[in-house]
Structures are given as structure tokens and as C-alpha cells.
N, CA, C and O atoms as CSV, one atom per row, in Angstrom:
chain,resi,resn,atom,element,x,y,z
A,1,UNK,N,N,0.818,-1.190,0.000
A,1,UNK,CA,C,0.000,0.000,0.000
A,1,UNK,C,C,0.869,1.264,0.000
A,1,UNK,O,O,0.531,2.198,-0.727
A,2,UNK,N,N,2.358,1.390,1.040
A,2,UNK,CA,C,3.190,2.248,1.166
A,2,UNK,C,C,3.541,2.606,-0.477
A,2,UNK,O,O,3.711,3.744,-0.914
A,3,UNK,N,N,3.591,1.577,-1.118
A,3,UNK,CA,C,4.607,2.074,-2.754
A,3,UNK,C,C,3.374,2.474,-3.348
A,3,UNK,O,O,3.382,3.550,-3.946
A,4,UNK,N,N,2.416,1.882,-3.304
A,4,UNK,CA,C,1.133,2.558,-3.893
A,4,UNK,C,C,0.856,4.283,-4.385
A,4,UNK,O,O,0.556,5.097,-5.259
A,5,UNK,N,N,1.271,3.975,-2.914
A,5,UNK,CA,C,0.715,5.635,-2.524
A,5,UNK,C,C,1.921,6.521,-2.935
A,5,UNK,O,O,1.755,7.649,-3.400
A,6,UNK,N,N,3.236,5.921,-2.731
A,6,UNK,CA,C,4.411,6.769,-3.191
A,6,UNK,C,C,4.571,7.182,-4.629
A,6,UNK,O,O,5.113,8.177,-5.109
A,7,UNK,N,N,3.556,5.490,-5.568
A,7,UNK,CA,C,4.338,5.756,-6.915
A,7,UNK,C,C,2.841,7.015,-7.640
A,7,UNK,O,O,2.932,7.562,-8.739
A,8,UNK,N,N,2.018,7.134,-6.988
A,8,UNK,CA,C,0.455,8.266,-7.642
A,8,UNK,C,C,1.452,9.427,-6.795
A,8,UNK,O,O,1.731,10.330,-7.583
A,9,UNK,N,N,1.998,9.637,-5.577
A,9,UNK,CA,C,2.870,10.822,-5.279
A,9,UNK,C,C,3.921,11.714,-6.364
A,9,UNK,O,O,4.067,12.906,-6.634
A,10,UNK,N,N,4.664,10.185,-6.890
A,10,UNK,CA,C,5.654,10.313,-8.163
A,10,UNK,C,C,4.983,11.277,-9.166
A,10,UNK,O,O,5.249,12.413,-9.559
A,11,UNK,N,N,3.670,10.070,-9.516
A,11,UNK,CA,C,2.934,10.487,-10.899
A,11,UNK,C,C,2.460,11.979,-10.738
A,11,UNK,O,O,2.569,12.780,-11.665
A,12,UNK,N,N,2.015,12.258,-9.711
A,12,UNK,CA,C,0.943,13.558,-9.251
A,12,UNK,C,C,2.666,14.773,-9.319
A,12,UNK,O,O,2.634,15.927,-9.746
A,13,UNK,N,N,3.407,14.369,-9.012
A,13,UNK,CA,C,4.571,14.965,-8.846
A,13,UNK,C,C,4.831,15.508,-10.369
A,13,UNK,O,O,4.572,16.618,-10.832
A,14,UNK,N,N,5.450,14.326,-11.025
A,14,UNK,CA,C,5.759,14.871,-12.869
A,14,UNK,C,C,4.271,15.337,-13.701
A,14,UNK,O,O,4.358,16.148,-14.623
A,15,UNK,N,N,3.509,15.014,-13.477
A,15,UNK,CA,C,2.026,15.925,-14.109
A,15,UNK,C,C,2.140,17.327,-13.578
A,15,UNK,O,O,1.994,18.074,-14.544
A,16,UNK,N,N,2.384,18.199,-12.201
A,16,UNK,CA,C,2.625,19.056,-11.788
A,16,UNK,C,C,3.731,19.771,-12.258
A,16,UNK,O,O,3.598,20.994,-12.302
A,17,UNK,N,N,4.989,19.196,-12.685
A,17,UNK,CA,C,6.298,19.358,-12.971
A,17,UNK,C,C,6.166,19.810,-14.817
A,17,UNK,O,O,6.693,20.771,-15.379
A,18,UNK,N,N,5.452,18.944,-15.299
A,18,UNK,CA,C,4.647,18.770,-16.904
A,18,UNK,C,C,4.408,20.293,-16.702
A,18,UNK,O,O,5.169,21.235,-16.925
A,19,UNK,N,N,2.907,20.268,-16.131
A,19,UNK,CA,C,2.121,21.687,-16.340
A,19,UNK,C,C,2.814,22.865,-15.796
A,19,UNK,O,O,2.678,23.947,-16.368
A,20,UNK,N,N,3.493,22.763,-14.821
A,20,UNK,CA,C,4.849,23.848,-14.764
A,20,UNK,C,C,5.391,24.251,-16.003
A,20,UNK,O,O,5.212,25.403,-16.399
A,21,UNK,N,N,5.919,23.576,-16.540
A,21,UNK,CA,C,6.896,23.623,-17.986
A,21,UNK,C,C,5.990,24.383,-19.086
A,21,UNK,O,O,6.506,25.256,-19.784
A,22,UNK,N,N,4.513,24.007,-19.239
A,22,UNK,CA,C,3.759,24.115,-20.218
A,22,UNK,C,C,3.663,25.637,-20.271
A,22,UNK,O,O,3.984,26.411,-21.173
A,23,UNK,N,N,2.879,25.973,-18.471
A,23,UNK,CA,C,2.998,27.105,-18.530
A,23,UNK,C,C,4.070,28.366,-18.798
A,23,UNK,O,O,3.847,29.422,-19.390
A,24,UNK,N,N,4.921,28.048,-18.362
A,24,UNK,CA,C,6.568,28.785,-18.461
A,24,UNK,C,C,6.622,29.218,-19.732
A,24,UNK,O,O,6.744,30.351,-20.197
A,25,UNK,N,N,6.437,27.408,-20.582
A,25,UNK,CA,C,6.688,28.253,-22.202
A,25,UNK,C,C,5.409,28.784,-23.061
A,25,UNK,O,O,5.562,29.196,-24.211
A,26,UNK,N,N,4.485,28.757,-22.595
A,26,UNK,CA,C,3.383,29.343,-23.005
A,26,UNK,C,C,3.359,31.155,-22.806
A,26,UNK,O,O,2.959,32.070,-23.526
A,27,UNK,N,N,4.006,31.090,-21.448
A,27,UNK,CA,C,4.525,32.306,-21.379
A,27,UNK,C,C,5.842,33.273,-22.130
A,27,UNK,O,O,6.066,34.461,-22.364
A,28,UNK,N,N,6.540,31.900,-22.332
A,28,UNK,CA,C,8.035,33.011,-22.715
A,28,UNK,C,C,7.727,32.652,-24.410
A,28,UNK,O,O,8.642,32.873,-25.203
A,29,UNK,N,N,6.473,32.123,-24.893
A,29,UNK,CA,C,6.499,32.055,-26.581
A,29,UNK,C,C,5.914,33.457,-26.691
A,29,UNK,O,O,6.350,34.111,-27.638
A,30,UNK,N,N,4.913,34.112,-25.822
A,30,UNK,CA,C,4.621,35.256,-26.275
A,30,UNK,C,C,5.596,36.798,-26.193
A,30,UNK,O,O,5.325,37.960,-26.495
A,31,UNK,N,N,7.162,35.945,-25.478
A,31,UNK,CA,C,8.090,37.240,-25.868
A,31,UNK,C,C,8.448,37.448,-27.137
A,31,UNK,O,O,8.876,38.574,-27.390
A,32,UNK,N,N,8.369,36.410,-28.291
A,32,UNK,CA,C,8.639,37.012,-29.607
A,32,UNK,C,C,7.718,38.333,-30.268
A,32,UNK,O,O,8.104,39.155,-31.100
A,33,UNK,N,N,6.279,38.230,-29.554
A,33,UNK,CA,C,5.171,39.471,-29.946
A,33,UNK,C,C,5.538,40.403,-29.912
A,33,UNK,O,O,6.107,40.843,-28.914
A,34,UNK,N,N,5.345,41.118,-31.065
A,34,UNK,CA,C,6.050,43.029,-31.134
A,34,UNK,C,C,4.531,43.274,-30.244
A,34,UNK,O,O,3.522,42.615,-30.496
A,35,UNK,N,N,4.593,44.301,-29.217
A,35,UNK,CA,C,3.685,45.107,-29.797
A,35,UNK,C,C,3.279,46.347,-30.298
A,35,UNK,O,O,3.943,47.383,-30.329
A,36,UNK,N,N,2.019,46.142,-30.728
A,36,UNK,CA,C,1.670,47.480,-31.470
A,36,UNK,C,C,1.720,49.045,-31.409
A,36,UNK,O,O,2.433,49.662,-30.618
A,37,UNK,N,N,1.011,49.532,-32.191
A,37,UNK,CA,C,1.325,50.935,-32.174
A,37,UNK,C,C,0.679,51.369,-30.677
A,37,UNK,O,O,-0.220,50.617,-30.300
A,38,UNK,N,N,0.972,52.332,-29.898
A,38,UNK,CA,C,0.724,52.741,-28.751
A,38,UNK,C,C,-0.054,51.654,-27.471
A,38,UNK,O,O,-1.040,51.835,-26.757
A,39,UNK,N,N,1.025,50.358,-27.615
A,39,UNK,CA,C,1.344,49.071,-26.436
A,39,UNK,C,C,2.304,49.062,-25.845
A,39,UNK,O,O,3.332,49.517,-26.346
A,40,UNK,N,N,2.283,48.577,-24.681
A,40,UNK,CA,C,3.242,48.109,-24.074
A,40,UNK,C,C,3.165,46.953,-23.658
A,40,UNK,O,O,2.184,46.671,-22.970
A,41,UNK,N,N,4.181,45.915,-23.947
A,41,UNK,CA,C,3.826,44.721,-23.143
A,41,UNK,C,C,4.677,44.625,-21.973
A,41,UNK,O,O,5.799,45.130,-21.964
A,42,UNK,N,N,4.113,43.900,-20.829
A,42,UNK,CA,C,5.010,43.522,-19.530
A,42,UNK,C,C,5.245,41.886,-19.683
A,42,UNK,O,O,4.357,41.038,-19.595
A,43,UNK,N,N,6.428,41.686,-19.894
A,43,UNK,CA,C,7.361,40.167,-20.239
A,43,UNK,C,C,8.687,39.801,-19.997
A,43,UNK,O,O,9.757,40.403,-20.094
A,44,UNK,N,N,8.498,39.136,-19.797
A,44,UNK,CA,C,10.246,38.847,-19.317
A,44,UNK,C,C,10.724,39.428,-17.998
A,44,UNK,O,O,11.864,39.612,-17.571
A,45,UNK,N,N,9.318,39.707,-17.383
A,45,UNK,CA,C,9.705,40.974,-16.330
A,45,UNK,C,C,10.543,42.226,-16.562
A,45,UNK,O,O,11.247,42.788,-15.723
A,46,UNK,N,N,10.344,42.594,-17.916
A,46,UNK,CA,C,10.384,43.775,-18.156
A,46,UNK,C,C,9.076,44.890,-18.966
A,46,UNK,O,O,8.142,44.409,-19.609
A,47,UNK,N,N,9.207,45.914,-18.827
A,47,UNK,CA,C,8.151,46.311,-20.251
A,47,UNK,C,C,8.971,46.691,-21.581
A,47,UNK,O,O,9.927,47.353,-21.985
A,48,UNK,N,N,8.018,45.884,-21.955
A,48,UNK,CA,C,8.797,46.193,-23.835
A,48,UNK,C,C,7.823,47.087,-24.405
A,48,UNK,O,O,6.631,46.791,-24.325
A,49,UNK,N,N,8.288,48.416,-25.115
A,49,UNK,CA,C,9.730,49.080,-25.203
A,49,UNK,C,C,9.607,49.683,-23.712
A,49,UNK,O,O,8.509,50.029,-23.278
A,50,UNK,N,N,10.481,49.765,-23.150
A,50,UNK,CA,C,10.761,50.793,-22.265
A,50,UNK,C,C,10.415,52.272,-22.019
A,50,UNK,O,O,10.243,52.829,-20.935
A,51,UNK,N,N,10.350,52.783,-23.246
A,51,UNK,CA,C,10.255,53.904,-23.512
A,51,UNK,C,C,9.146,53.906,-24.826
A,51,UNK,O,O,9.045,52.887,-25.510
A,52,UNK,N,N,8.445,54.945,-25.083
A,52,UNK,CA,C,7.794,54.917,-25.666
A,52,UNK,C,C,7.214,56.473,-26.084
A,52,UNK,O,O,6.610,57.162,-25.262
A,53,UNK,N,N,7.379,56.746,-26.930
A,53,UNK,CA,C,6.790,58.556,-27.223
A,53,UNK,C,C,5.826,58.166,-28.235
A,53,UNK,O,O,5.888,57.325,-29.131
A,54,UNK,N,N,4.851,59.039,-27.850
A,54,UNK,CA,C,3.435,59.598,-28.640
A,54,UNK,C,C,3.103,60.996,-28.738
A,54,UNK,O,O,3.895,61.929,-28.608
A,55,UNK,N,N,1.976,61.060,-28.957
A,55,UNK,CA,C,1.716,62.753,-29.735
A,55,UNK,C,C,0.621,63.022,-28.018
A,55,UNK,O,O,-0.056,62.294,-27.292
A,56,UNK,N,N,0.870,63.952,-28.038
A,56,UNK,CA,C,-0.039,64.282,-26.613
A,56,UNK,C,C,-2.041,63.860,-27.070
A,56,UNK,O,O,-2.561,64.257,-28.113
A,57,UNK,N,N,-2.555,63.283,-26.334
A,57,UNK,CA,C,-4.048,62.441,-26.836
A,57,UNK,C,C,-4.443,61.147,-27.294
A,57,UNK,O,O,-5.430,60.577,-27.759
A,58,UNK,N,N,-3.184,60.908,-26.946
A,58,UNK,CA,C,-2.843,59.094,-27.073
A,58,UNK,C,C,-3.026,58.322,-25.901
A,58,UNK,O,O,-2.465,58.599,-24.841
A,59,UNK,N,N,-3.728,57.442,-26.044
A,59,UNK,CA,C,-3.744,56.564,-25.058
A,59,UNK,C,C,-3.283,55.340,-25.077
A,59,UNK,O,O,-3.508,54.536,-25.982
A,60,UNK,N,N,-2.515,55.098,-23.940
A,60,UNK,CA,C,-1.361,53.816,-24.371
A,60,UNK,C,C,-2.208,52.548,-23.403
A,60,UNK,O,O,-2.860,52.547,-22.359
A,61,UNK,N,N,-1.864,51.733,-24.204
A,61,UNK,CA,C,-2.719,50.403,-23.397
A,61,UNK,C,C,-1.005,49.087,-23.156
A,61,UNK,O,O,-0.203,48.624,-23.966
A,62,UNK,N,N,-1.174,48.950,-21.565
A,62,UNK,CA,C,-0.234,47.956,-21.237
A,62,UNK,C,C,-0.788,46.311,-21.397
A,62,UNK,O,O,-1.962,45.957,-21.289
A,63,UNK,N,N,0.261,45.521,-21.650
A,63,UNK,CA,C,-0.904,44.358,-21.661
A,63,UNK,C,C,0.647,43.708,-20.811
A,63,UNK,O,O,1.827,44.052,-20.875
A,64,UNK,N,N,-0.257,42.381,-19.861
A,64,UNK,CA,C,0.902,41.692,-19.229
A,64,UNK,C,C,0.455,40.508,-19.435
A,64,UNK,O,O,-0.652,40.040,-19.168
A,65,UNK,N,N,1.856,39.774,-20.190
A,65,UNK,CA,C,2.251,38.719,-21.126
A,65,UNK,C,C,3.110,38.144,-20.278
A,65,UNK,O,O,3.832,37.242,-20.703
A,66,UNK,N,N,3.175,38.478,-19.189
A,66,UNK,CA,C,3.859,37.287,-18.075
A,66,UNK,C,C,2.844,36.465,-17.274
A,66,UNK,O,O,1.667,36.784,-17.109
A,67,UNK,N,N,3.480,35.302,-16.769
A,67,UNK,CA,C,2.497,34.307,-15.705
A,67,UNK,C,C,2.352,35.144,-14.732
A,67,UNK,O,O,1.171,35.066,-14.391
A,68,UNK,N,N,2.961,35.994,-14.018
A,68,UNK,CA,C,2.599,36.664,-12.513
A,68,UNK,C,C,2.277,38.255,-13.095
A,68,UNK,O,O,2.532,38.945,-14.082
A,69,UNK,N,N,1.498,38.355,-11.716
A,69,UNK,CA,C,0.971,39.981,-11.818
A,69,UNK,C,C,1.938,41.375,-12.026
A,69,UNK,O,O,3.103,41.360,-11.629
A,70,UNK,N,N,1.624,42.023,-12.379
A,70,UNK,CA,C,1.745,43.258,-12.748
A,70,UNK,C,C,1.520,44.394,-12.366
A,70,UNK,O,O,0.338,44.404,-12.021
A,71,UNK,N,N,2.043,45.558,-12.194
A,71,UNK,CA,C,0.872,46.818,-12.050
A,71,UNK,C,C,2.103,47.889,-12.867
A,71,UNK,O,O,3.311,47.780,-13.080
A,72,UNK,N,N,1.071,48.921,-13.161
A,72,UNK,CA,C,1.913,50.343,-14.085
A,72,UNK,C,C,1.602,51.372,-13.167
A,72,UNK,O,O,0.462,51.834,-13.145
A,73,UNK,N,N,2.644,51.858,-12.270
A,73,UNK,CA,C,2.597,52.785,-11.255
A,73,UNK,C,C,3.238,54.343,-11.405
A,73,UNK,O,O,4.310,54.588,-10.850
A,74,UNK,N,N,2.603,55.281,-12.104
A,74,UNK,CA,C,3.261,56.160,-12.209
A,74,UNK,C,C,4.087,57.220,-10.850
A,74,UNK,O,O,3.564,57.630,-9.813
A,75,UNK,N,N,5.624,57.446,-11.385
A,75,UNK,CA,C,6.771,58.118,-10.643
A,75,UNK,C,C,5.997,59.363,-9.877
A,75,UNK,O,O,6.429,59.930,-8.873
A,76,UNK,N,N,4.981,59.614,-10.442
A,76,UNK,CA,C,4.771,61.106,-9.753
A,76,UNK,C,C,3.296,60.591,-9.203
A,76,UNK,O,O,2.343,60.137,-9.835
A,77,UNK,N,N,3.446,60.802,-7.976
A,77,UNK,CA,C,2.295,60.434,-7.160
A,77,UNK,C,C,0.642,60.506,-7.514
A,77,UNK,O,O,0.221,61.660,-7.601
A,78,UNK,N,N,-0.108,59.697,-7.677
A,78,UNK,CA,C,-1.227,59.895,-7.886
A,78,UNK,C,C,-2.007,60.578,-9.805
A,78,UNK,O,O,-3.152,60.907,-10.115
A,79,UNK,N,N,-0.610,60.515,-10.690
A,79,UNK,CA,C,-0.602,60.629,-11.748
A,79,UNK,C,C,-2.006,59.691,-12.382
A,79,UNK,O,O,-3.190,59.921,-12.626
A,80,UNK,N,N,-0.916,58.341,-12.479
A,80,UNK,CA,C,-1.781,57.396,-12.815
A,80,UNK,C,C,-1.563,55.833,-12.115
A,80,UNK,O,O,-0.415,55.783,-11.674
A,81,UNK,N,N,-2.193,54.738,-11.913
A,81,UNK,CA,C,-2.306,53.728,-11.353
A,81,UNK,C,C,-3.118,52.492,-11.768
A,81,UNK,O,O,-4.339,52.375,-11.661
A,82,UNK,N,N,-2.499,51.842,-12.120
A,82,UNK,CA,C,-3.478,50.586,-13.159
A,82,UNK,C,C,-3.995,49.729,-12.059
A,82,UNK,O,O,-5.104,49.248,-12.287
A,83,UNK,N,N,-3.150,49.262,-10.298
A,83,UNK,CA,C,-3.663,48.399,-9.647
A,83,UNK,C,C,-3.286,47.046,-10.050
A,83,UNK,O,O,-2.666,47.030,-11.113
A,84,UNK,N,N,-3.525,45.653,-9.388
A,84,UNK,CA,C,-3.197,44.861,-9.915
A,84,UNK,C,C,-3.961,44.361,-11.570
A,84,UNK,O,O,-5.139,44.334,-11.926
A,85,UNK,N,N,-2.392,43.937,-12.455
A,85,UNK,CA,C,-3.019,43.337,-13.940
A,85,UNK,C,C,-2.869,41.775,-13.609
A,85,UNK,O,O,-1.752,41.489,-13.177
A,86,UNK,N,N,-3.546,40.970,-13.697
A,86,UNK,CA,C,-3.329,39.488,-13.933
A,86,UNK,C,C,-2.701,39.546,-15.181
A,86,UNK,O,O,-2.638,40.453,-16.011
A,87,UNK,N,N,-2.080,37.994,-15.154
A,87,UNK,CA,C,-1.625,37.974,-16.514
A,87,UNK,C,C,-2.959,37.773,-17.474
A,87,UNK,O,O,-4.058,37.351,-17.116
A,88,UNK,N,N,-2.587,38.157,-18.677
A,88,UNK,CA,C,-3.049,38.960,-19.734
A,88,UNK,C,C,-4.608,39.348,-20.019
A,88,UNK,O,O,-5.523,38.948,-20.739
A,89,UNK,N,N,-4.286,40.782,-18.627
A,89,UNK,CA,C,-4.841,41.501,-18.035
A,89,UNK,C,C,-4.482,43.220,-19.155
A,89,UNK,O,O,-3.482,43.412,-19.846
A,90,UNK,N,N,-5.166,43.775,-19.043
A,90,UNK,CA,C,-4.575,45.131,-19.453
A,90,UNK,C,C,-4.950,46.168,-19.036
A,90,UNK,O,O,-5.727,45.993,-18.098
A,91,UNK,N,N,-4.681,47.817,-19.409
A,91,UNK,CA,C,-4.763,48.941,-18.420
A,91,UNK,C,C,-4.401,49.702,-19.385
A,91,UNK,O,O,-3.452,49.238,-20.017
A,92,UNK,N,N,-4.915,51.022,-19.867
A,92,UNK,CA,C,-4.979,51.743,-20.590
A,92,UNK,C,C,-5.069,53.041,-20.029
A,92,UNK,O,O,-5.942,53.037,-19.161
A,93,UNK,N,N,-4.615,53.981,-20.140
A,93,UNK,CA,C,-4.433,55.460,-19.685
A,93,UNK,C,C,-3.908,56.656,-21.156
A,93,UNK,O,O,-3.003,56.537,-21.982
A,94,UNK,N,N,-4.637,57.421,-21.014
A,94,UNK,CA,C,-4.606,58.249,-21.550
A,94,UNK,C,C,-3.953,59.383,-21.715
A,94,UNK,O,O,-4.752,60.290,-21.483
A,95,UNK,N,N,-2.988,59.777,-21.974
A,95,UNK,CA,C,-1.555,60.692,-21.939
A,95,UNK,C,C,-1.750,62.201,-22.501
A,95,UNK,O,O,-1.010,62.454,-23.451
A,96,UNK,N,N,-2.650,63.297,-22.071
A,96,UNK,CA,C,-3.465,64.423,-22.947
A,96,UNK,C,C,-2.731,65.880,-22.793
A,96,UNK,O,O,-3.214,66.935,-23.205
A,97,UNK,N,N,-1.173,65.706,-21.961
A,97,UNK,CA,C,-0.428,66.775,-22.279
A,97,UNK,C,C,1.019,66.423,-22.505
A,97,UNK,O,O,1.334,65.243,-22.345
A,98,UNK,N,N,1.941,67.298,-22.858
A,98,UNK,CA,C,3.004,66.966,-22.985
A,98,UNK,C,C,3.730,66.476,-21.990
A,98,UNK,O,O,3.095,66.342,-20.944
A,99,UNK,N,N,5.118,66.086,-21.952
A,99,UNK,CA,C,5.994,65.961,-20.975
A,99,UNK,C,C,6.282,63.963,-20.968
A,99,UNK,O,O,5.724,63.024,-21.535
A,100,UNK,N,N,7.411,64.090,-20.025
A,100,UNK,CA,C,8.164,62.709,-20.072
A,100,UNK,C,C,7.542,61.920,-18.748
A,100,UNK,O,O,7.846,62.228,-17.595
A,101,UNK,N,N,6.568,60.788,-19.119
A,101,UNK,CA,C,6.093,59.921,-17.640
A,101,UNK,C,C,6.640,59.079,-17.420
A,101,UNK,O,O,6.552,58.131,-18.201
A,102,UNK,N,N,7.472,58.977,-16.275
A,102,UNK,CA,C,8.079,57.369,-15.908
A,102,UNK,C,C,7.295,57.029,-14.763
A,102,UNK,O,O,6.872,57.582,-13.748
A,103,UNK,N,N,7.259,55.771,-15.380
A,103,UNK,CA,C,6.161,54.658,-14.529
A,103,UNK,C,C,7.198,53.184,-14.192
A,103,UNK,O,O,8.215,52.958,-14.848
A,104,UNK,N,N,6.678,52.222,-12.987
A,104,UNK,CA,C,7.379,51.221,-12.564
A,104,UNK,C,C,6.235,50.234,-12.364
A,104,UNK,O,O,5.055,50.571,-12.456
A,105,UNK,N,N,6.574,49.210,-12.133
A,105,UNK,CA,C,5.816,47.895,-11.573
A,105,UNK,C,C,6.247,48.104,-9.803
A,105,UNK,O,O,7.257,47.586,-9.326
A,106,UNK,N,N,5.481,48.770,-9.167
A,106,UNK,CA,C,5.921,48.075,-7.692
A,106,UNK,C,C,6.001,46.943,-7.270
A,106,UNK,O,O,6.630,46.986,-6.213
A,107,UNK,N,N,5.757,46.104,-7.475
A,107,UNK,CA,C,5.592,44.730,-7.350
A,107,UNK,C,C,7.214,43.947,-7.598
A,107,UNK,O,O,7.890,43.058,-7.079
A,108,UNK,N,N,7.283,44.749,-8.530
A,108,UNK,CA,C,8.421,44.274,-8.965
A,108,UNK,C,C,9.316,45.703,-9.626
A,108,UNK,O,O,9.250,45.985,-10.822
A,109,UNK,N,N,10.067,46.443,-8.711
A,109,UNK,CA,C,10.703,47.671,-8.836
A,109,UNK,C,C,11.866,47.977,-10.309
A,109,UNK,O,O,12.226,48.953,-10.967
A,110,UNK,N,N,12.151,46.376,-10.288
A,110,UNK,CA,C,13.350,46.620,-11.571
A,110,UNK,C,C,12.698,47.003,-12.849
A,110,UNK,O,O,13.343,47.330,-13.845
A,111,UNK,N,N,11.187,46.946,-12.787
A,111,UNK,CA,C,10.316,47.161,-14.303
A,111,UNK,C,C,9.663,48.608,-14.134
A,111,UNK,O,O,8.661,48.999,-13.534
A,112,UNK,N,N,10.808,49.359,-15.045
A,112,UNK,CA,C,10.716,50.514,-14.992
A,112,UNK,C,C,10.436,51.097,-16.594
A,112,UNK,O,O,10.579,50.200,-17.424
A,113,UNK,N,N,10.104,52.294,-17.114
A,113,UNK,CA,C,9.717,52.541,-18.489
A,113,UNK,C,C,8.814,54.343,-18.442
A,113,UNK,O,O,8.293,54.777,-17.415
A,114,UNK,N,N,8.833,54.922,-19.462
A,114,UNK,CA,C,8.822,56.073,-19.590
A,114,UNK,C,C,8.095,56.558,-20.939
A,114,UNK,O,O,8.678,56.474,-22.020
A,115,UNK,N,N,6.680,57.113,-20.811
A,115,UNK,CA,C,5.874,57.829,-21.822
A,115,UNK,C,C,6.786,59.092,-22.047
A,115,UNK,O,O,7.268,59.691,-21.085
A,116,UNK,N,N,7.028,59.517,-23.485
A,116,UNK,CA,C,7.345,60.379,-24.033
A,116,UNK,C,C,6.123,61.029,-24.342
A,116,UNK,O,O,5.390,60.207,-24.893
A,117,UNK,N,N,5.518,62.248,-24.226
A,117,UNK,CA,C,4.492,62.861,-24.820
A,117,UNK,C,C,5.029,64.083,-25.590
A,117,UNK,O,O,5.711,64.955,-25.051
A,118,UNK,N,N,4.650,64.083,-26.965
A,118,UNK,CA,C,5.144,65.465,-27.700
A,118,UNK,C,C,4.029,66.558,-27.764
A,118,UNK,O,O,4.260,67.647,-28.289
């Protein structure tokens, strides 16, 4: 009964280990995706592009293309705030004067990135 139970432990073990893997690369196939005109994606635990300039009246939409959460926290207090994104979750804000916005992931501080507005 002891090996019984050890060898469905095994099995339950590599099915878990399987769907680990699946997910991972399900996730890192969508880092080849450009995205589009006024996107940002959050991947790799970074945002791609980093930087990004538009014409002032643009509204930029983030999308997060990673397995774990997200958020787009703008540098200057109370600017703007997306809150938590699940993965591929998105958040859109609207950019309606000039000037340079840098925004971060608190969650994760190293994901940092910057609206150009002309």
C-alpha cells in the first residue's frame, strides 16, 4: 500500500512538474510578440519598449504577457495607477499633455519605463 501511494505521489509529482513547464513556455512564446502601435507589453519581467513617445491624446494600453501579476505605477504620485493586472490583463491610460512619464511595476521595482508625450 506504502509504494502505492508513493508511486500516484511520483505520478501527481511529474504531471505538476509537466504543467509547470507548459505554462513557463506558453509564457516566454509570447516574448517574440512586437507590440503594437501605442502598447506596451510587460514580459520577461520587463516592459517592452521601455520607452515609448506619442503625440499628446494618445492613449497607451499595457498588456501583461507574463504568468505573474503586474501593475503600471506612475513616478509622480497619484498621476496614474493601473492596480493589480493578472496575466493577460490590461490597463490603458490616456496621456493628454506633454511631458516625459516614468512609470514602474511596484511589485516588482526593476520594471521601470517612460511615456514620451510630444
Amino acid at each position: 500500500m506504502k509504494r502505492i501511494i508513493e508511486s500516484k505521489r511520483r505520478i501527481l509529482t511529474g504531471f505538476a512538474l509537466l504543467f509547470s513547464v507548459l505554462i513557463i513556455t506558453n509564457s516566454c512564446s509570447k516574448s517574440s510578440d512586437l507590440p503594437g502601435a501605442n502598447e506596451v507589453f510587460m514580459q520577461g519581467m520587463a516592459f517592452t519598449p521601455s520607452t515609448i513617445t506619442v503625440s499628446a491624446g494618445t492613449t497607451i494600453t499595457w498588456t501583461n504577457n507574463d504568468g505573474v501579476v503586474h501593475n503600471v505605477t506612475s513616478n509622480t504620485s497619484g498621476l496614474f495607477s493601473s492596480g493589480s493586472i493578472s496575466p493577460n490583463g490590461t490597463y490603458s491610460h490616456l496621456f493628454s499633455t506633454a511631458g516625459t512619464f516614468s512609470y514602474k511595476c511596484t511589485i516588482h521595482p526593476s520594471m521601470t519605463g517612460s511615456v514620451v508625450v510630444n
